[in-house]
N, C-alpha and C positions, 0 to 999 in steps of 0.2 A: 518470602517469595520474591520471585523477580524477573515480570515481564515486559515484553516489549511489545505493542503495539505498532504491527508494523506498517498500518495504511488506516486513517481516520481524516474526519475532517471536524476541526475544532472551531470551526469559524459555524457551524452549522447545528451546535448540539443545542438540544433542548435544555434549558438550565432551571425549567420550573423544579423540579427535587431539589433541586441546589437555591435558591430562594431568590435564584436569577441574578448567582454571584461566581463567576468564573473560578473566581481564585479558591471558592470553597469547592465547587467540583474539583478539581486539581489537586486538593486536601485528601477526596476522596476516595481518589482513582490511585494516592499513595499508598493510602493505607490498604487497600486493595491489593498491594504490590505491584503496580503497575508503574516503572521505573522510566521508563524511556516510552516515547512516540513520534512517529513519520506523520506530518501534519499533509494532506497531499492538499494544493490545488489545484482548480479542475476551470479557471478563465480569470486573466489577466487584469480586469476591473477589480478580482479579488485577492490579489498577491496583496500589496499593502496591509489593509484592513487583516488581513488571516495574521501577516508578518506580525503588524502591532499588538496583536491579542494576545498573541504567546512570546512575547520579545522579553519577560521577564523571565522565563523559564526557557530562554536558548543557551544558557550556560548552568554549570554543573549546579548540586546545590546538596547538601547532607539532609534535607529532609522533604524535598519535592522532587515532581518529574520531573526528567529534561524533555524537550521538546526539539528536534528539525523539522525542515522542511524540503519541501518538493514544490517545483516550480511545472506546471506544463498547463494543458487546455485538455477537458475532458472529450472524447470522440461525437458527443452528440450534442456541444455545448457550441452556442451560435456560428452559424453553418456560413454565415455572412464572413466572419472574422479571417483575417491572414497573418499567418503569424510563421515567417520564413525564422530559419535557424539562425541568422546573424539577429534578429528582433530576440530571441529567445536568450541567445547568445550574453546579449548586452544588457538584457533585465535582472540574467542571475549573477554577470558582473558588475555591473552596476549598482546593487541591489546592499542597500547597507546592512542586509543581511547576510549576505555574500556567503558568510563561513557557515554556516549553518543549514544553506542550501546541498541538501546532501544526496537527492535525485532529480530526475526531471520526468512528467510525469503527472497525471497521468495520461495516458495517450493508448492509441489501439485503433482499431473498429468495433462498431460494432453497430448490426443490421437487423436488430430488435425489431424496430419499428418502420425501416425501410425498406424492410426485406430485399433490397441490392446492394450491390457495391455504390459507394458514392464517392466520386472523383475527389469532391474535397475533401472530404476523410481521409481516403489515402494518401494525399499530396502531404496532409497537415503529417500526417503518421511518422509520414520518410522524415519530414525537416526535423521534428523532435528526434528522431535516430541520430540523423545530421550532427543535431546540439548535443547529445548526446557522447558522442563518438568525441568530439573538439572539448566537451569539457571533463571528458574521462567521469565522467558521472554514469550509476547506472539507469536505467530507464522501469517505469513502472509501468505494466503494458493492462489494459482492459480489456477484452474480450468478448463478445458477447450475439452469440449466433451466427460466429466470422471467424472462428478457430483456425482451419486451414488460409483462406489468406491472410489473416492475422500472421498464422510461422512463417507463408512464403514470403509475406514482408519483411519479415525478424531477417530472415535468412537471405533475401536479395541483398537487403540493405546494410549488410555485417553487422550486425546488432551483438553478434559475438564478442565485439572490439570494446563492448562497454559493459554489456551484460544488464543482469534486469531481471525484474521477476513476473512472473505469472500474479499477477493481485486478485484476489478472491476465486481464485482458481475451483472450475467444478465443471471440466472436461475433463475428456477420456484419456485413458492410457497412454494413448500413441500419442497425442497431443504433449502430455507430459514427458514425457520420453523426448520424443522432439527440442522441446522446451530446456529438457537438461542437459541434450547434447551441443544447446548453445550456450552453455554456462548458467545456464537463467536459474531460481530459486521459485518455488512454487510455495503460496501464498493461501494460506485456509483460514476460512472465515464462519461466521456464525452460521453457514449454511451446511456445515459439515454435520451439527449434530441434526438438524431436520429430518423426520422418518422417512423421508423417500428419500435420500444422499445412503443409500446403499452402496451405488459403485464412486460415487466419492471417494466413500469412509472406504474403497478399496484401493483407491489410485493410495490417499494417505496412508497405508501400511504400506505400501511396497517403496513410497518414494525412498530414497539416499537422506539418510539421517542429517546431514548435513545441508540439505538443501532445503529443508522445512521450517517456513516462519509463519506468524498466526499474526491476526487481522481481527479487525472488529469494522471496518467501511462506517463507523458511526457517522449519525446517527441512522443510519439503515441495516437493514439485515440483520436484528438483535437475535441473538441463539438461541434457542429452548434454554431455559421456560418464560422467555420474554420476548419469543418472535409476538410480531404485528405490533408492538412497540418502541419509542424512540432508544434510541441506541446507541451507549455510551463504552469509552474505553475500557471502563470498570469491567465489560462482560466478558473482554478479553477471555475470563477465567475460563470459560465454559467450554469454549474452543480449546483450550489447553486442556480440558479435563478429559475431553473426548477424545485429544489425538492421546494422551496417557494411558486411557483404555482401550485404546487402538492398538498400540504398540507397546504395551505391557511396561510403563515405567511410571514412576509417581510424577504427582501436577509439579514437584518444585522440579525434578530434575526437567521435564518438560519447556518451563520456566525457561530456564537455564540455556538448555540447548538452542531453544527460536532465538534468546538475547543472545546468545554469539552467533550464530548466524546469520542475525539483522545485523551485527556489528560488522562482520566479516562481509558480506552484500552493502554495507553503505559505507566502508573501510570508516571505520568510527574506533575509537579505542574500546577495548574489552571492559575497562570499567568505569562505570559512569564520571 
């Protein structure tokens, strides 16, 4: 098997099954088939610290995952901070992870718990489009109760020009739609097999074969039969199994098809 986890955060897993040893999760997420992962982070105190954890596993290797990353500030993560595009700019070039930094991200709105629009969120949104756009990187967009100004930003701001995906995507059709007429890649996550992700599991049939990558957002959002549980890359699988019974093809070629089209959205070479 061989998948690609294409948004996690590895700085953040629960390592008690693993006996609170990195490197043996990472054993385990191979053997799982889990080949490749997008490390994203979500606030700038934590680039470093995320970078080091997985700095052994940023280059190939015949019998562990590879691991990149993603550089941005999450939409609801310290509302105090400023963080303009030349700042953003000079961290992922600066960054002696530099080569490895393969999005930026994550970034969005999202008015969950604000229920408005909030000025800074949006300011922050554009400048990560901004970095975006100057470092030809694509952008990892969040979303969340903010759908349509979430696009009309995509769409003011040419977010075209770099592209980017919908990350854990579980809005409507037209949203999607939207989303792929700017090039974007739509993003399924363990919330796809949940019994109420009916019209989900429906946008996921109809999407463009090619634009479908699978997610695990670990440790959150674990999929049947481990929702309400920490949430590791491993479960990747489960998500693969359902979009395979969605659209009538088996879990390896599934596999398959997300790992080249993470590869193709993060222009990464096709084999590990």
């Amino acid at each position: 098997m061989n998948f690609f986890d294409s948004h996690c955060h590895l700085d953040k897993l629960d390592l008690t099954p693993f006996a609170g040893e990195f490197d043996r999760f990472m054993s385990a997420a191979w053997d799982a088939g889990v080949r490749r992962m997008l490390c994203v982070a979500i606030h700038p105190d934590r680039w470093q610290a995320m970078a080091s954890l997985v700095e052994p596993y940023l280059k190939p290797a015949a019998d562990r995952p590879q691991v990149w990353l993603s550089y941005g500030v999450h939409p609801t993560d310290d509302p105090e901070l400023v963080l303009d595009a030349d700042a953003l700019i000079a961290a992922v070039r600066g960054s002696p992870w530099q080569a490895a930094v393969a999005a930026i991200g994550e970034t969005g709105l999202d008015y969950f718990r604000s229920g408005v629009a909030e000025a800074w969120q949006h300011e922050r949104f554009r400048q990560h489009i901004a970095a975006a756009r100057i470092l030809h990187k694509p952008l990892i967009i969040h979303t969340r109760a903010a759908a349509e100004d979430t696009m009309a930003v995509l769409e003011a701001e040419g977010a075209r020009d770099c592209g980017g995906v919908m990350h854990c995507f579980v809005e409507s059709w037209d949203i999607a739609r939207r989303a792929l007429d700017l090039g974007f890649y739509l993003s399924f996550s363990g919330i796809l097999t949940y019994k109420n992700a009916a019209d989900l599991r429906e946008v996921a049939q109809k999407a463009p074969a090619d634009r479908l990558l699978i997610e695990t957002d670990a440790p959150y959002l674990a999929p049947a039969p481990h929702r309400g549980k920490p949430n590791t890359p491993i479960f990747v699988t489960h998500t693969a199994q359902m979009l395979a019974d969605l659209r009538g093809m088996s879990l390896a070629a599934v596999g398959e098809l997300t790992t080249q089209n993470a590869c193709r959205w993060l222009s990464l070479p096709s084999q590990p």
